[in-house]
Steps between C-alpha positions, in 0.01 A plus 500: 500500500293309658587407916318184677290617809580261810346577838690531806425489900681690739449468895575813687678588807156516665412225350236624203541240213493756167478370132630665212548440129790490395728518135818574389890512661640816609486775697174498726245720348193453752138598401218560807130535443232704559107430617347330374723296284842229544795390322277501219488860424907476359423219288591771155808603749663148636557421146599811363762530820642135496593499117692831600731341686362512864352294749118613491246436813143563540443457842130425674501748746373299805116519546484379114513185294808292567603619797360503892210707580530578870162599659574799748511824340854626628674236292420720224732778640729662272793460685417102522440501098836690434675234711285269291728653200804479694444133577485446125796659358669347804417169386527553085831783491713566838663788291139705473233547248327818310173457604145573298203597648125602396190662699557302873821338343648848466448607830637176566866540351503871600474358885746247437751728318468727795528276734728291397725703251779236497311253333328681224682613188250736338139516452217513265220669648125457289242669496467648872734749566813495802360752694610642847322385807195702572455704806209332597372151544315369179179446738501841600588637129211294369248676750585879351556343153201252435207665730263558211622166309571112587852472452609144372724495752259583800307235370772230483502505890178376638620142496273260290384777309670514205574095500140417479435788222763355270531155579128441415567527152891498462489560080272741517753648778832468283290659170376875674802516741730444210300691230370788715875602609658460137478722199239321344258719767439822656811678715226605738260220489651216665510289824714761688249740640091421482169674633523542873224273549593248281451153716765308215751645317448351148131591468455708257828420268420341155602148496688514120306234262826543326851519660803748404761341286740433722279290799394158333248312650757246553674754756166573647496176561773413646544781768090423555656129568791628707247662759266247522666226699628733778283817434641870543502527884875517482523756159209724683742489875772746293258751513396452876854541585544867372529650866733242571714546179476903634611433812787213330666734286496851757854409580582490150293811413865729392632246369512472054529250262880574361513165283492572129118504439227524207169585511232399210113593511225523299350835391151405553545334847208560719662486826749845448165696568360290793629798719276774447643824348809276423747353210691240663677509181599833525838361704430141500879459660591761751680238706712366230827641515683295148209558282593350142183582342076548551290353224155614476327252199215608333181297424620313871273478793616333853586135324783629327743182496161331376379801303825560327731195531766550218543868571570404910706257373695681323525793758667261759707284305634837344555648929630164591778563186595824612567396856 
């Protein structure tokens, strides 16, 4: 079945105007984005959702395409991105919505399901597991963690940076970020962690002459397009807010996501070693109380809505049945 794709604004209580697309009538099942992507990335999903007999939206997290790209950093706060999601269901479905997430999307819903339990229904977390709140600041983790390295992270928050890196050749961007974190390339060589003296984090990274089956030039092209007009000042603020997000969600640090929850990743995704000594995978949901099932797909890197659309799909519509 095939389900039209409309877009949508909504203004929030603080006054953030936030796009999404949207398809379908039903129950709200809302989808939230990681870096550096948009709405764009549920395109398989929004369909698949909608013709399933719910109300499907993609939002664009603010900071990307559609939606209002604020210029100070702390706007990128967690806690202001999960009332972001709150705003949302608020204004689509007063009685509550599951809510998807992937990479900074599911960090996203897990904040807003913890925060704000009364709203969310369940979750589907992707990719980057809902971990407990570290003992120490990510700024001071990063120091005992990345000494010997350049973290992607660390290098994210020199501001200006990263922006003119990428945004001097935005395709060329979208093809190794996209490629070099999938499973179309090495688990261990990727953008993640470089040589400690590298001065830009995509030397060195093959630029594919052709791309994996599932990233079209069309879509390089259009999330190329969707950073060009605004540029990634706003995508690039999520990760200078990571004290901030620490020091956000401290309050909240006993508290457990008890909604009905799944959990899908992909076996070859790069970021479950960017720890060192670690598998983030080995518990990828130690604060998920309901746990209805983990999914670990093979042949998947970090992409894996993108890298594996009809299996995702299938994997929520068949959670959002059960519930």
């Amino acid at each position: 079945m095939t389900e039209e794709v409309t877009f949508r604004n909504v203004v929030g209580r603080n006054g953030i105007r936030l796009r999404l697309a949207v398809a379908g009538e039903g129950p709200l099942v809302l989808m939230v984005h990681g870096f550096p992507e948009s709405w764009y990335s549920w395109r398989h999903q929004i369909t698949a959702i909608a013709g399933a007999g719910y109300m499907a939206a993609a939002l664009d997290v603010r900071g990307y395409g559609g939606s209002d790209k604020p210029e100070e950093i702390a706007a990128y706060s967690v806690a202001d991105l999960a009332g972001d999601i709150v705003d949302v269901i608020d204004a689509l479905d007063l009685r509550g919505a599951v809510i998807v997430g992937h990479d900074w999307g599911a960090v996203q819903v897990y904040a807003a399901a913890i925060r704000h339990p009364e709203k969310i229904r369940a979750v589907v977390g992707i990719s980057v597991p809902a971990s407990k709140h570290p003992q120490l600041k990510p700024s001071e983790s990063w120091k005992k963690l990345y000494a010997d390295t350049l973290f992607y992270q660390v290098y994210f928050q020199k501001e200006g940076a990263a922006e003119a890196e990428f945004e001097a050749d935005l395709p060329r961007f979208v093809r190794i970020f996209f490629t070099s974190l999938s499973a179309d390339a090495s688990i261990k060589d990727n953008v993640l962690i470089r040589p400690k003296h590298a001065e830009r984090l995509l030397d060195g990274l093959p630029d594919p002459v052709d791309l994996p089956n599932w990233l079209s030039q069309a879509d390089v092209d259009f999330y190329a397009e969707s950073f060009r007009a605004s540029g990634l000042r706003g995508p690039l603020n999520r990760y200078r807010c990571a004290d901030i997000d620490w020091e956000q969600m401290l309050p909240y640090a006993e508290r457990n996501i008890d909604q009905p929850s799944l959990f899908i990743g992909g076996i070859q995704e790069p970021t479950r070693y960017m720890i060192p000594g670690i598998d983030r995978f080995d518990d990828p949901v130690p604060r998920m109380t309901d746990i209805r099932g983990i999914h670990m797909l093979d042949g998947v890197g970090h992409w894996v809505q993108q890298e594996a659309p009809e299996k995702t799909s299938e994997l929520i519509v068949g959670f959002l049945r059960s519930l």
